[in-house]
mmCIF file as gemmi writes it, N, C-alpha and C atoms, coordinates in Angstrom:
data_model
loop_
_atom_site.group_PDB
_atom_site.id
_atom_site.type_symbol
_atom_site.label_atom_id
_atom_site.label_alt_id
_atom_site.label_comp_id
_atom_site.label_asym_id
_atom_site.label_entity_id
_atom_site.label_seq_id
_atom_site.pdbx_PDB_ins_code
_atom_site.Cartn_x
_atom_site.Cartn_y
_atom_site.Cartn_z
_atom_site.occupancy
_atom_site.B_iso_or_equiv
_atom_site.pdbx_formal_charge
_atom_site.auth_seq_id
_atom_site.auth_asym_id
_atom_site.pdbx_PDB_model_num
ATOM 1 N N . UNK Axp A 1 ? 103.2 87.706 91.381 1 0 ? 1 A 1
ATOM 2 C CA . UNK Axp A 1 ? 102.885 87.544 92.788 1 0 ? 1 A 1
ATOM 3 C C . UNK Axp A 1 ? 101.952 86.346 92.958 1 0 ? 1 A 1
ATOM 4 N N . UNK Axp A 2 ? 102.352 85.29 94.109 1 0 ? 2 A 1
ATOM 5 C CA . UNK Axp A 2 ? 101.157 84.287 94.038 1 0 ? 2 A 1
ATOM 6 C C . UNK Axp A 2 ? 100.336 84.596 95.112 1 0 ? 2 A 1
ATOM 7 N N . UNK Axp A 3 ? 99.196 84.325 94.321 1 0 ? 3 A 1
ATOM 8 C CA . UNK Axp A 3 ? 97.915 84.308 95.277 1 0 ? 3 A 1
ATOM 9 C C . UNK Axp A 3 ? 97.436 83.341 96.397 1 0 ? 3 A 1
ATOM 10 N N . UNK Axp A 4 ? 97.321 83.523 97.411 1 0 ? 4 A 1
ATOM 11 C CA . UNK Axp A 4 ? 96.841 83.104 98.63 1 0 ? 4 A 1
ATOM 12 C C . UNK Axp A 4 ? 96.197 81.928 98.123 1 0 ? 4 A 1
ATOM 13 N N . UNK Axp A 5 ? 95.571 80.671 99.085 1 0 ? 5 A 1
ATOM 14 C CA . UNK Axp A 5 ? 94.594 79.776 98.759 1 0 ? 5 A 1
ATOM 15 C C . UNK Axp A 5 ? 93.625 80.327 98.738 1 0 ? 5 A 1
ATOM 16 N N . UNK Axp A 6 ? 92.568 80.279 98.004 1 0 ? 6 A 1
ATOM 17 C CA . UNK Axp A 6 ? 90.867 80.454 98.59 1 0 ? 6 A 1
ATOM 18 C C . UNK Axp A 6 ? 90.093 78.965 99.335 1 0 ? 6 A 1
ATOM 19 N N . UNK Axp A 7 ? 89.223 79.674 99.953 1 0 ? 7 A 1
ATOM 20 C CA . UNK Axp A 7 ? 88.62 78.347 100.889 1 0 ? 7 A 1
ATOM 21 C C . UNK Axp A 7 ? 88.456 76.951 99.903 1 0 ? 7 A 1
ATOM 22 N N . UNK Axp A 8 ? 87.416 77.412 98.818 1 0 ? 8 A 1
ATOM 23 C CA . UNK Axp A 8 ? 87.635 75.976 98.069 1 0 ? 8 A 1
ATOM 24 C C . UNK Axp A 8 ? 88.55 75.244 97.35 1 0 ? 8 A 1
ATOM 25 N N . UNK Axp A 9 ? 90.039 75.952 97.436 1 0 ? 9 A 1
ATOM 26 C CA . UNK Axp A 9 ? 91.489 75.486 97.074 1 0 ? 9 A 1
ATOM 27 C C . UNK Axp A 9 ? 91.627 74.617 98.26 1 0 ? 9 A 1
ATOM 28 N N . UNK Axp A 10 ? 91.677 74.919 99.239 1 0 ? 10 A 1
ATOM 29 C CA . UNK Axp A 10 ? 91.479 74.768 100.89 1 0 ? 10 A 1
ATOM 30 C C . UNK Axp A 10 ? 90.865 73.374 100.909 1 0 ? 10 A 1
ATOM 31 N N . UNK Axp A 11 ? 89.355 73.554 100.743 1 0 ? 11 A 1
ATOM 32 C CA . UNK Axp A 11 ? 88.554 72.284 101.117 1 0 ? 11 A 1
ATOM 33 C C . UNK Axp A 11 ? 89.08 71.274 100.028 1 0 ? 11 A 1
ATOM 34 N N . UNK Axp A 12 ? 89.175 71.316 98.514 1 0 ? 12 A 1
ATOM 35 C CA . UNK Axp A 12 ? 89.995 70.611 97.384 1 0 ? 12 A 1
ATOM 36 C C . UNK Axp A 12 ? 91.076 70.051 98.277 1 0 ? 12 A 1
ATOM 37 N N . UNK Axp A 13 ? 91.924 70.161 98.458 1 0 ? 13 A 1
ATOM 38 C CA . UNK Axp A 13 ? 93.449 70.027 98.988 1 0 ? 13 A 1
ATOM 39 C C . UNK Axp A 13 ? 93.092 68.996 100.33 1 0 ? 13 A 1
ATOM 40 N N . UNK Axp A 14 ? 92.323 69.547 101.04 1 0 ? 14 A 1
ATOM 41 C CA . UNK Axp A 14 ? 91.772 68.225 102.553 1 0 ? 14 A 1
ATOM 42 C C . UNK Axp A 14 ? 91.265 67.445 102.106 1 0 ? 14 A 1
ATOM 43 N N . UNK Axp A 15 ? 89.728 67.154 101.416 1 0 ? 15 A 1
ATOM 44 C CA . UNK Axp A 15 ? 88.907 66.312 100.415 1 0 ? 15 A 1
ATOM 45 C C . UNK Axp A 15 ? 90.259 64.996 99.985 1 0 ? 15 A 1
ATOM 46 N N . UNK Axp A 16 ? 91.156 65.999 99.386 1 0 ? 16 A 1
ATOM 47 C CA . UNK Axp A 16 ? 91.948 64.869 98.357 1 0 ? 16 A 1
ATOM 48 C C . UNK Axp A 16 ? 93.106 64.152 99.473 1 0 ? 16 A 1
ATOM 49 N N . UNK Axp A 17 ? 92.982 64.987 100.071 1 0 ? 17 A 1
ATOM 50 C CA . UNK Axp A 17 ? 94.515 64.012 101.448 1 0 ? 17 A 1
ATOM 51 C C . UNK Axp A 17 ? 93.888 63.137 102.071 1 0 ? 17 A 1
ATOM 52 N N . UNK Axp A 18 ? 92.747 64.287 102.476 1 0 ? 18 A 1
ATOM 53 C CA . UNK Axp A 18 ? 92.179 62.512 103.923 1 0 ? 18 A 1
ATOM 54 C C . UNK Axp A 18 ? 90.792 61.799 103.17 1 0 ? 18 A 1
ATOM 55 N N . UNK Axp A 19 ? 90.454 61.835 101.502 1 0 ? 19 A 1
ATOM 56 C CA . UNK Axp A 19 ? 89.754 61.216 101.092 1 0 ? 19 A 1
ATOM 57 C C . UNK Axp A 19 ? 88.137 61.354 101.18 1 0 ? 19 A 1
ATOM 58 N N . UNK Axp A 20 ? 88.015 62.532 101.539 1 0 ? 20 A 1
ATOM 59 C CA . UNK Axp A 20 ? 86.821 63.217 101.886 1 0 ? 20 A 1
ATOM 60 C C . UNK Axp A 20 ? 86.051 63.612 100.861 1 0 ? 20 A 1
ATOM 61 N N . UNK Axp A 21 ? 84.771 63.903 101.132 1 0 ? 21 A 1
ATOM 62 C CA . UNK Axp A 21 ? 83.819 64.499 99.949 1 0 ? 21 A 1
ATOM 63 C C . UNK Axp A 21 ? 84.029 66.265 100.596 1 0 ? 21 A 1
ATOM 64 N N . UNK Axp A 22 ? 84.287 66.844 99.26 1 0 ? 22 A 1
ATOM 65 C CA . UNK Axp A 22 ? 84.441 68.361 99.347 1 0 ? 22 A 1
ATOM 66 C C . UNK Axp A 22 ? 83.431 69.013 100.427 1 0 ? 22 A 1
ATOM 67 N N . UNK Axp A 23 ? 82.572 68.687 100.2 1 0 ? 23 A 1
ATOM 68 C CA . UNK Axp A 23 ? 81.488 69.229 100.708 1 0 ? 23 A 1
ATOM 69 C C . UNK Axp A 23 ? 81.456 69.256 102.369 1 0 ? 23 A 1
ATOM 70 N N . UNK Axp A 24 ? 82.081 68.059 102.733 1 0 ? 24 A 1
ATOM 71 C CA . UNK Axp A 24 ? 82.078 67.551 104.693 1 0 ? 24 A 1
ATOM 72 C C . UNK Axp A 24 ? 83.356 68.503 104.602 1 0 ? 24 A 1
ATOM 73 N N . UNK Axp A 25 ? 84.328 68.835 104.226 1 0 ? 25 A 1
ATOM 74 C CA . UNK Axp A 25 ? 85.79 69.75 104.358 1 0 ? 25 A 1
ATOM 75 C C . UNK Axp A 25 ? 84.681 70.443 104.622 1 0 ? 25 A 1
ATOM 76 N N . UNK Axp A 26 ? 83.843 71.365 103.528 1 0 ? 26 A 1
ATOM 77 C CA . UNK Axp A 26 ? 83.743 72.856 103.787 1 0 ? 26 A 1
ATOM 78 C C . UNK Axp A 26 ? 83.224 73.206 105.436 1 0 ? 26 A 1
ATOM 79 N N . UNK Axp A 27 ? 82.015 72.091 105.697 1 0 ? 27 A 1
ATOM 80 C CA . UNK Axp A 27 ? 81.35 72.333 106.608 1 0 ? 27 A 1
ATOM 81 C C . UNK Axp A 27 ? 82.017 72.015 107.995 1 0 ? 27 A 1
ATOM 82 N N . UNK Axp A 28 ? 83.353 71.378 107.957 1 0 ? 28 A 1
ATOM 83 C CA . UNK Axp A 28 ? 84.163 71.208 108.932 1 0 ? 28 A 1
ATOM 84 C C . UNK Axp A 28 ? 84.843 73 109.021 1 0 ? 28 A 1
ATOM 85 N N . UNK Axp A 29 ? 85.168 73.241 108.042 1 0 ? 29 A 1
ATOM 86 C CA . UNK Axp A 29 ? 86.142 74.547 108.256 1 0 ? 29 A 1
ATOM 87 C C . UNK Axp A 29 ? 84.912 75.374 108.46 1 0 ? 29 A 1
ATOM 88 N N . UNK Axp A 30 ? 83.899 75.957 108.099 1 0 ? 30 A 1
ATOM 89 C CA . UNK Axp A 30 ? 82.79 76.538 108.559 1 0 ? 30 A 1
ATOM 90 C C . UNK Axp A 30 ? 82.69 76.163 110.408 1 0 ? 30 A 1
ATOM 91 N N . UNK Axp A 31 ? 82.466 75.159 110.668 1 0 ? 31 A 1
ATOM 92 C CA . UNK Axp A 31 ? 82.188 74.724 112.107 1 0 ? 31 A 1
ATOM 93 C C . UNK Axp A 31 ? 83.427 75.18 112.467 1 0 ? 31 A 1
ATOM 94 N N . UNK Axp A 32 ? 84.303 75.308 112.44 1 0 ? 32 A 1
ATOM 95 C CA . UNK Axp A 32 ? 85.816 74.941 113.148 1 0 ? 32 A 1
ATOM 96 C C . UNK Axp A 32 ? 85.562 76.963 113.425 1 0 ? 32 A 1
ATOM 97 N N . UNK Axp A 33 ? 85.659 77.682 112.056 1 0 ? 33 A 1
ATOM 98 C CA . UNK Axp A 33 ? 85.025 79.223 112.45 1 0 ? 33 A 1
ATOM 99 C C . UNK Axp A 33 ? 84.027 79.478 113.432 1 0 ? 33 A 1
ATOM 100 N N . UNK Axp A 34 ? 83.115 78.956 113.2 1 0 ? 34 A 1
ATOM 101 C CA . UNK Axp A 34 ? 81.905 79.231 114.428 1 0 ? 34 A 1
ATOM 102 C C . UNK Axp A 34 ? 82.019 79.26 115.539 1 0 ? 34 A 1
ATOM 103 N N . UNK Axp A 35 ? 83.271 77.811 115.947 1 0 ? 35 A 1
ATOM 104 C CA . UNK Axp A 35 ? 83.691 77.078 117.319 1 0 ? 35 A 1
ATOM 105 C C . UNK Axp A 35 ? 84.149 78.602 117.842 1 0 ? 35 A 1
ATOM 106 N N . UNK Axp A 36 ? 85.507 78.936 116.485 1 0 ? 36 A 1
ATOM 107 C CA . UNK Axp A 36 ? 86.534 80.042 116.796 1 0 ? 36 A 1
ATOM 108 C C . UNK Axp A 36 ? 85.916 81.371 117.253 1 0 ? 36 A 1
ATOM 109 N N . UNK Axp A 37 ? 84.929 81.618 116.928 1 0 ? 37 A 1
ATOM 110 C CA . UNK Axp A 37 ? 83.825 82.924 117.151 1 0 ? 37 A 1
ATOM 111 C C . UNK Axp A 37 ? 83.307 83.11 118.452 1 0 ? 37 A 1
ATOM 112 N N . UNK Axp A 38 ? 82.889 81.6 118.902 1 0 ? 38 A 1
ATOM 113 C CA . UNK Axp A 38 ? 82.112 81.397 119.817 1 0 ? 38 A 1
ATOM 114 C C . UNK Axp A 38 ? 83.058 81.268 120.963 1 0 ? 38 A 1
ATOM 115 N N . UNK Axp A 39 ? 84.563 80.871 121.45 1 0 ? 39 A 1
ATOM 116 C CA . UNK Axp A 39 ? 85.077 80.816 122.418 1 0 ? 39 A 1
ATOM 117 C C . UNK Axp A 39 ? 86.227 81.717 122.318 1 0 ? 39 A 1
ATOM 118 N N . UNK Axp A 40 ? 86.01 82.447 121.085 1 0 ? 40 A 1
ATOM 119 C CA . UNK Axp A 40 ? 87.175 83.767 121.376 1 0 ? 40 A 1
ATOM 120 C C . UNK Axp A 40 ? 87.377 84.764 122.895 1 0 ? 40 A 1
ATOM 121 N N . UNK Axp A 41 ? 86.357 84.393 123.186 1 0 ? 41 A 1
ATOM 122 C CA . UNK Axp A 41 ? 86.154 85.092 124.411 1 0 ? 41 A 1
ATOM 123 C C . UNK Axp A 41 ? 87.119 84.562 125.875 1 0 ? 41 A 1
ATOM 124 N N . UNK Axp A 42 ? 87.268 83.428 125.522 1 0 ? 42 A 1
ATOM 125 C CA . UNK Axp A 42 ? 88.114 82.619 126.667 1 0 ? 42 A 1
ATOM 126 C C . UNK Axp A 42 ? 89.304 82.18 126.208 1 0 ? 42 A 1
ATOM 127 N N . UNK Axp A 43 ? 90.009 82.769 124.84 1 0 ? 43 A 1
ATOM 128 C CA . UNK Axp A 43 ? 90.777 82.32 123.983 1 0 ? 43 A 1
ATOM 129 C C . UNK Axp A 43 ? 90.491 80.965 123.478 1 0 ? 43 A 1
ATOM 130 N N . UNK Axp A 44 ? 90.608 80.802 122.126 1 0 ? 44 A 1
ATOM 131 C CA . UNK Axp A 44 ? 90.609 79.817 121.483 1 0 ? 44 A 1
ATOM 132 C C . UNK Axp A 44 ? 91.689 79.453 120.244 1 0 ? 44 A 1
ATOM 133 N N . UNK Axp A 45 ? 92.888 78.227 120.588 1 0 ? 45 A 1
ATOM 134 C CA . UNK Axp A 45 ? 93.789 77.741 120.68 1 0 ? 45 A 1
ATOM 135 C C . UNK Axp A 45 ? 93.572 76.789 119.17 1 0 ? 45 A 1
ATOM 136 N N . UNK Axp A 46 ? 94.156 76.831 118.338 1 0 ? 46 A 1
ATOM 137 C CA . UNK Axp A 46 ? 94.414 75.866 117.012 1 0 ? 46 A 1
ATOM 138 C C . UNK Axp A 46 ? 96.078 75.459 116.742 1 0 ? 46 A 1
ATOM 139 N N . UNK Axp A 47 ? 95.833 74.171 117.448 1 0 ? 47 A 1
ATOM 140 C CA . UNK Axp A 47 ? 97.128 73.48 118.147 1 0 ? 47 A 1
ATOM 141 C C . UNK Axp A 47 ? 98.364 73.741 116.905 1 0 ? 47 A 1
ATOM 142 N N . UNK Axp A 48 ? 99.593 74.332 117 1 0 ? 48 A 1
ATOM 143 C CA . UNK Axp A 48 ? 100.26 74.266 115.759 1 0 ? 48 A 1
ATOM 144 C C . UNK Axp A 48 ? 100.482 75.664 114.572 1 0 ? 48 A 1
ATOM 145 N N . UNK Axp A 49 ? 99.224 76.209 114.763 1 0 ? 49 A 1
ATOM 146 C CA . UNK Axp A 49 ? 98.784 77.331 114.416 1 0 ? 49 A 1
ATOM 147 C C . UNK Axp A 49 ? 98.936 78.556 114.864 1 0 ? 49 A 1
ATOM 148 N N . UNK Axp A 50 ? 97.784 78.919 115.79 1 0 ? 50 A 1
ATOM 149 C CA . UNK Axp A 50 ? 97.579 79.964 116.492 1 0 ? 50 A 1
ATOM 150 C C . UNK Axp A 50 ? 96.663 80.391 118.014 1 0 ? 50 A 1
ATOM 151 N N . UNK Axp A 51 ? 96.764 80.779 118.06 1 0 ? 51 A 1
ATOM 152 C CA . UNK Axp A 51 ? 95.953 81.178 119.301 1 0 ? 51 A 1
ATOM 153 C C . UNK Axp A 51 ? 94.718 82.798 118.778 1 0 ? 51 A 1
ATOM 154 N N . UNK Axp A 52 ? 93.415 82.655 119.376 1 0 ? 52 A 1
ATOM 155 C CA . UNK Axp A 52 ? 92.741 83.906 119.369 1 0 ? 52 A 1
ATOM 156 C C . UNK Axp A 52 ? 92.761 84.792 120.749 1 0 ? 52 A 1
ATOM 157 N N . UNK Axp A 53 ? 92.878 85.42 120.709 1 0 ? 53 A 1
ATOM 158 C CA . UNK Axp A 53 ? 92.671 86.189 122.088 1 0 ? 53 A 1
ATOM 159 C C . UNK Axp A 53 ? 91.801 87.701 122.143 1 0 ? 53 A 1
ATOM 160 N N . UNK Axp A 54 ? 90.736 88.05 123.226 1 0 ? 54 A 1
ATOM 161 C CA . UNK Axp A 54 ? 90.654 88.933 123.542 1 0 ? 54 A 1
ATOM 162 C C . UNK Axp A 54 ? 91.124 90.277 123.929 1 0 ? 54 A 1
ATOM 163 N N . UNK Axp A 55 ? 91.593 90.961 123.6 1 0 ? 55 A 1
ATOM 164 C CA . UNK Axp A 55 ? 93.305 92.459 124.763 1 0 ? 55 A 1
ATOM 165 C C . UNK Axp A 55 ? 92.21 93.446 124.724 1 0 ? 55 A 1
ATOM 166 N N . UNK Axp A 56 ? 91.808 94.374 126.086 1 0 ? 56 A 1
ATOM 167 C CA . UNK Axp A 56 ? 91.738 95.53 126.381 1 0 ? 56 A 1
ATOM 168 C C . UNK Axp A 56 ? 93.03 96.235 126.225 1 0 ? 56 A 1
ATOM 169 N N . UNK Axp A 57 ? 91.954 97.446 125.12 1 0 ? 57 A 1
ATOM 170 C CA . UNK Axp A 57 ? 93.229 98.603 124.906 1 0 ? 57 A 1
ATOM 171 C C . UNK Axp A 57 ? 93.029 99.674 125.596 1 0 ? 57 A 1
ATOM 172 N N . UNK Axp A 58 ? 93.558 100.414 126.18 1 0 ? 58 A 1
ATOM 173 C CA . UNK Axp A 58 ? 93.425 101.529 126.796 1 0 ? 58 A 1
ATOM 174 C C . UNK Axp A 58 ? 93.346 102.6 126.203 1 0 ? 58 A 1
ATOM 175 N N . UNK Axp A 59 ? 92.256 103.693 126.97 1 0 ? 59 A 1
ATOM 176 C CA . UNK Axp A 59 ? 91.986 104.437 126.275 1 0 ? 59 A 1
ATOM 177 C C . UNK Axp A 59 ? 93.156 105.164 126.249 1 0 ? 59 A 1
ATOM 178 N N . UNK Axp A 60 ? 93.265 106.244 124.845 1 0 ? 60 A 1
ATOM 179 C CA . UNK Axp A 60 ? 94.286 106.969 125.17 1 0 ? 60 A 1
ATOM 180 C C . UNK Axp A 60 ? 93.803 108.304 124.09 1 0 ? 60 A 1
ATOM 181 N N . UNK Axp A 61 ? 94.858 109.436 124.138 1 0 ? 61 A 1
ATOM 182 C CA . UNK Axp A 61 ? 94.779 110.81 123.317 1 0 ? 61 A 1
ATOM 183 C C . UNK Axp A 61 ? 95.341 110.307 121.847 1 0 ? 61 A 1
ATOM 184 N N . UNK Axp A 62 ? 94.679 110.503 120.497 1 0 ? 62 A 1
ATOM 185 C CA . UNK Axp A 62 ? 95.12 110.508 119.318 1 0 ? 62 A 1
ATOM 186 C C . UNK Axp A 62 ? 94.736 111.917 118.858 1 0 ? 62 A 1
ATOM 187 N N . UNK Axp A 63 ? 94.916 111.788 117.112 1 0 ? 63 A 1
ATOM 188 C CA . UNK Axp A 63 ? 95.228 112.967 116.231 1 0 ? 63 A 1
ATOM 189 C C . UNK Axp A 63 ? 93.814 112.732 115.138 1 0 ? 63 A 1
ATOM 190 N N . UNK Axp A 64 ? 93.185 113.943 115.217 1 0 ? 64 A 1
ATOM 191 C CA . UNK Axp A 64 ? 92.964 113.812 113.869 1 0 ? 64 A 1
ATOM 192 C C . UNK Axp A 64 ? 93.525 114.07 112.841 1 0 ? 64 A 1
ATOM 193 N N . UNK Axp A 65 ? 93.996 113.224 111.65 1 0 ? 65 A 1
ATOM 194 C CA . UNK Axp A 65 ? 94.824 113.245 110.673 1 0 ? 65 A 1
ATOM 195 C C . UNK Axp A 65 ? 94.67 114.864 109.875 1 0 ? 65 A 1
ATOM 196 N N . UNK Axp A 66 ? 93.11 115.163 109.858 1 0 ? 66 A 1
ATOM 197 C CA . UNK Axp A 66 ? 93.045 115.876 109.021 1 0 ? 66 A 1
ATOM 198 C C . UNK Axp A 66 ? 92.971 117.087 109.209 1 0 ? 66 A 1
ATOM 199 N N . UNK Axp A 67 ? 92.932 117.416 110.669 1 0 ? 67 A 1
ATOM 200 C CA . UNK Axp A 67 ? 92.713 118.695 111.762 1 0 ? 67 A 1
ATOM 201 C C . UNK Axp A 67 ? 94.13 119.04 112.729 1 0 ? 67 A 1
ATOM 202 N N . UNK Axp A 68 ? 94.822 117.573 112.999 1 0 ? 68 A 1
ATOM 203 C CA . UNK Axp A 68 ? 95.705 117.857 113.751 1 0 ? 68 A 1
ATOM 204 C C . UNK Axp A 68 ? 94.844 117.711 115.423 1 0 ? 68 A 1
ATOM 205 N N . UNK Axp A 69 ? 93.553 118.369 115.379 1 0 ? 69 A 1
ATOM 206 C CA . UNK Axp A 69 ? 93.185 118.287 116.757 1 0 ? 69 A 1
ATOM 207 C C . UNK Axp A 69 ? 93.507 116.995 117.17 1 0 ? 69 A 1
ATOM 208 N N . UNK Axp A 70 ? 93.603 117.271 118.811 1 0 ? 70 A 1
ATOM 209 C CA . UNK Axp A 70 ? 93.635 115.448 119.227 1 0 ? 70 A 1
ATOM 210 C C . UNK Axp A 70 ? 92.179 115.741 120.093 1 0 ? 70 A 1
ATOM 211 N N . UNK Axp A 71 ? 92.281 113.914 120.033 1 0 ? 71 A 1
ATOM 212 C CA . UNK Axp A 71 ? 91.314 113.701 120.544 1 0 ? 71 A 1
ATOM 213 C C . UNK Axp A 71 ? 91.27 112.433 121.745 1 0 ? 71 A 1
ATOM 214 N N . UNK Axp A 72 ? 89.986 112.16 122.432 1 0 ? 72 A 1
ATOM 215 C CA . UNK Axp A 72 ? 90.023 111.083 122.764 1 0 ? 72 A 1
ATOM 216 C C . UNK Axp A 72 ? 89.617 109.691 122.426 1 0 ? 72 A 1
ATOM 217 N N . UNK Axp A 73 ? 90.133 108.821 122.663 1 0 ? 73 A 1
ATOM 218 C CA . UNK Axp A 73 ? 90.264 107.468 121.877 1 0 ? 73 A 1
ATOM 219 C C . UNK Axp A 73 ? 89.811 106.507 122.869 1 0 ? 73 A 1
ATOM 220 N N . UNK Axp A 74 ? 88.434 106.325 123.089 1 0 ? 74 A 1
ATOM 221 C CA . UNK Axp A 74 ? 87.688 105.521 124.382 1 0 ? 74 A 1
ATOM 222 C C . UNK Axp A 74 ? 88.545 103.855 124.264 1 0 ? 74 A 1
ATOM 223 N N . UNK Axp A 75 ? 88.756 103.2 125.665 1 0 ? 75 A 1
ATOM 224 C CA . UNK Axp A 75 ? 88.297 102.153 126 1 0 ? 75 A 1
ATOM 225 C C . UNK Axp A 75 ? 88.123 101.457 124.76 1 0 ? 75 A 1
ATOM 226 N N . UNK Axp A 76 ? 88.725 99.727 124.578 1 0 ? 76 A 1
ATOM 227 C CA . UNK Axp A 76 ? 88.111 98.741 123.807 1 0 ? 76 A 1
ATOM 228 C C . UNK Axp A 76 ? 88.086 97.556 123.648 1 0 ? 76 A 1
ATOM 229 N N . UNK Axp A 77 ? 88.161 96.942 123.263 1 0 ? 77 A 1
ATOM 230 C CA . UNK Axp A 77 ? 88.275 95.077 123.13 1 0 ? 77 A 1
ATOM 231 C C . UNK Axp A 77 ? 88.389 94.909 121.806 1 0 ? 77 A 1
ATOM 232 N N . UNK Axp A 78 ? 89.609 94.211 121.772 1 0 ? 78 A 1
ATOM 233 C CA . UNK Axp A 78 ? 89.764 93.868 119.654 1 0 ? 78 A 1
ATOM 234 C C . UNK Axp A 78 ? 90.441 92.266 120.301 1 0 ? 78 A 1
ATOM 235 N N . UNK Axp A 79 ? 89.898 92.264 119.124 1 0 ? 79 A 1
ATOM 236 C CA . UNK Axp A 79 ? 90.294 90.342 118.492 1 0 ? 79 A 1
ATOM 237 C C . UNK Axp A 79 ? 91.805 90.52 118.07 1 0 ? 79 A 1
ATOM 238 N N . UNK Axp A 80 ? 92.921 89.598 118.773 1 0 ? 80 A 1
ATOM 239 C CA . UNK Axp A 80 ? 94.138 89.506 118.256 1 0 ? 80 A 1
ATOM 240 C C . UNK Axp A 80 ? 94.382 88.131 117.976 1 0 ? 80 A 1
ATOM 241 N N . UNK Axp A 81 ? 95.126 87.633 116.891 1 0 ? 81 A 1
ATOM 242 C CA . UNK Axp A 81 ? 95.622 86.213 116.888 1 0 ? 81 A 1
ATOM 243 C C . UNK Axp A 81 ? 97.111 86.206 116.986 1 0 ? 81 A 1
ATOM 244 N N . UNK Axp A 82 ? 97.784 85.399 118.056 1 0 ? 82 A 1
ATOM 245 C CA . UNK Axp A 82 ? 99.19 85.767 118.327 1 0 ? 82 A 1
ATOM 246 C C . UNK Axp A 82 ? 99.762 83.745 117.648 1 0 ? 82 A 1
ATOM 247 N N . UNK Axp A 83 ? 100.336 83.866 116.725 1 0 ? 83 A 1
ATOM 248 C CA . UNK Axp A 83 ? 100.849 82.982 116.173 1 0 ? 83 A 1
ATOM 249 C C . UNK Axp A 83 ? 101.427 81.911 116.962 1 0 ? 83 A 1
ATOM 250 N N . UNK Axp A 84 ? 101.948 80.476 116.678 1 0 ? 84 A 1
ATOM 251 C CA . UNK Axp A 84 ? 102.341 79.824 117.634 1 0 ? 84 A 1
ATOM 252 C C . UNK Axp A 84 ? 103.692 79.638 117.193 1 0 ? 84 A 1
ATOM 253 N N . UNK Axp A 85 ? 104.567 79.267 117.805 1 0 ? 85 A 1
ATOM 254 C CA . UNK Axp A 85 ? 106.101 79.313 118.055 1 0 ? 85 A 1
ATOM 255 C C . UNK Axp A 85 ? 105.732 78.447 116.79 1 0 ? 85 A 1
ATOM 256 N N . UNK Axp A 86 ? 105.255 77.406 116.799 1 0 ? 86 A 1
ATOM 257 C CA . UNK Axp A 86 ? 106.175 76.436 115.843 1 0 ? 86 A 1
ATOM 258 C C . UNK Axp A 86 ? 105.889 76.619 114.397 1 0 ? 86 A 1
ATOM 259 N N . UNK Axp A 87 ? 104.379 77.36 114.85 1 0 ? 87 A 1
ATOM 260 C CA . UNK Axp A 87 ? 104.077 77.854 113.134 1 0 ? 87 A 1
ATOM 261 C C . UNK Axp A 87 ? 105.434 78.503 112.727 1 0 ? 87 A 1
ATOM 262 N N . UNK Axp A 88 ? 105.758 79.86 113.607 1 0 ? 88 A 1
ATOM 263 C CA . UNK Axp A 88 ? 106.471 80.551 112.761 1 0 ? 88 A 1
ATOM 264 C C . UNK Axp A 88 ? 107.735 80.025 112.628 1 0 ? 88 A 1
ATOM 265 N N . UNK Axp A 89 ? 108.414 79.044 113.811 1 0 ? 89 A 1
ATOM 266 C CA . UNK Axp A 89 ? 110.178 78.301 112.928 1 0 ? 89 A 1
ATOM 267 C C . UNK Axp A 89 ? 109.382 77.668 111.911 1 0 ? 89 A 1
ATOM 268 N N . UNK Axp A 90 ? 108.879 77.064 111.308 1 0 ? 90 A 1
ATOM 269 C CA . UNK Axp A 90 ? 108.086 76.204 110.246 1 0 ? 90 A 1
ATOM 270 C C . UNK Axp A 90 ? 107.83 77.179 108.739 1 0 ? 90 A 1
ATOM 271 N N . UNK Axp A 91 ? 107.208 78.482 109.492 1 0 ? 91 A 1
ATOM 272 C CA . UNK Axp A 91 ? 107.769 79.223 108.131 1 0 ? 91 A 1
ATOM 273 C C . UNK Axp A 91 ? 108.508 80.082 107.614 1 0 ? 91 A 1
ATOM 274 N N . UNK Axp A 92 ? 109.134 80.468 108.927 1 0 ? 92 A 1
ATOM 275 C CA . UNK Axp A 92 ? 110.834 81.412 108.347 1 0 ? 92 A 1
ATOM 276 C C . UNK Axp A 92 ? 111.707 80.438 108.13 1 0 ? 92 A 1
ATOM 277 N N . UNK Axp A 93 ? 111.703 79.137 108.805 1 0 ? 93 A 1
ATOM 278 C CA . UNK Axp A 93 ? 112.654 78.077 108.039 1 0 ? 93 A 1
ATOM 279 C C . UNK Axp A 93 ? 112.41 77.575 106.57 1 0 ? 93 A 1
ATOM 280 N N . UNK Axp A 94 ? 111.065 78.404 105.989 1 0 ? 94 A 1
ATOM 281 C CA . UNK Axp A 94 ? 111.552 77.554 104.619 1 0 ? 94 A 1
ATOM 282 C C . UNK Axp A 94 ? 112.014 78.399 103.626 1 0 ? 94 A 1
ATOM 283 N N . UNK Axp A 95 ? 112.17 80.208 104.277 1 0 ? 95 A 1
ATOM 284 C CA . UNK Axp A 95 ? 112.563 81.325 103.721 1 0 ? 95 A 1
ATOM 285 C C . UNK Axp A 95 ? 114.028 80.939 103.203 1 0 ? 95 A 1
ATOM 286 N N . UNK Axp A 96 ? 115.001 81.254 102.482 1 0 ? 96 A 1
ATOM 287 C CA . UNK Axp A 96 ? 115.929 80.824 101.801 1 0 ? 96 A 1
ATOM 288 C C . UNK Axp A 96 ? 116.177 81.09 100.905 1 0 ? 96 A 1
């Protein structure tokens, strides 16, 4: 099974394309997170990529797994990232 990049595979790989010192990558992808943290709230858009978004879920009746009782499941706000069109033709097109 291959393993995912890790960040400093990540910053290695930018460093060496656009000629950078490792170190300005990391603190770009660090900032670029912070940005993402900080305007999740109004969605925040990574052109090509993805989008972050805010969704109210509604409350609703669930189960406890281990009782069977149900219960109630308050009101919430979760972080979703909904992919962008071109990411995904870009990577089911290289499935094959």
């Amino acid at each position: 099974m291959v393993k995912s990049m890790t960040k400093s595979q990540i910053a290695s790989h930018l460093a060496n394309k656009f000629g950078l010192k490792k170190k300005v990558v990391t603190e770009l992808l660090q900032e670029l997170a912070e940005l993402a943290y900080r305007e999740a709230k109004n969605s925040f858009t990574i052109p090509g990529i993805g989008k972050l978004v805010l969704v109210k879920r509604k409350a609703r009746i669930g189960r406890n797994p281990a009782t069977g009782e149900q219960i109630q499941i308050p009101e919430k706000t979760v972080v979703k990232f909904r992919v962008a069109k071109a990411a995904k033709e870009a990577i089911l097109s290289q499935k094959g």
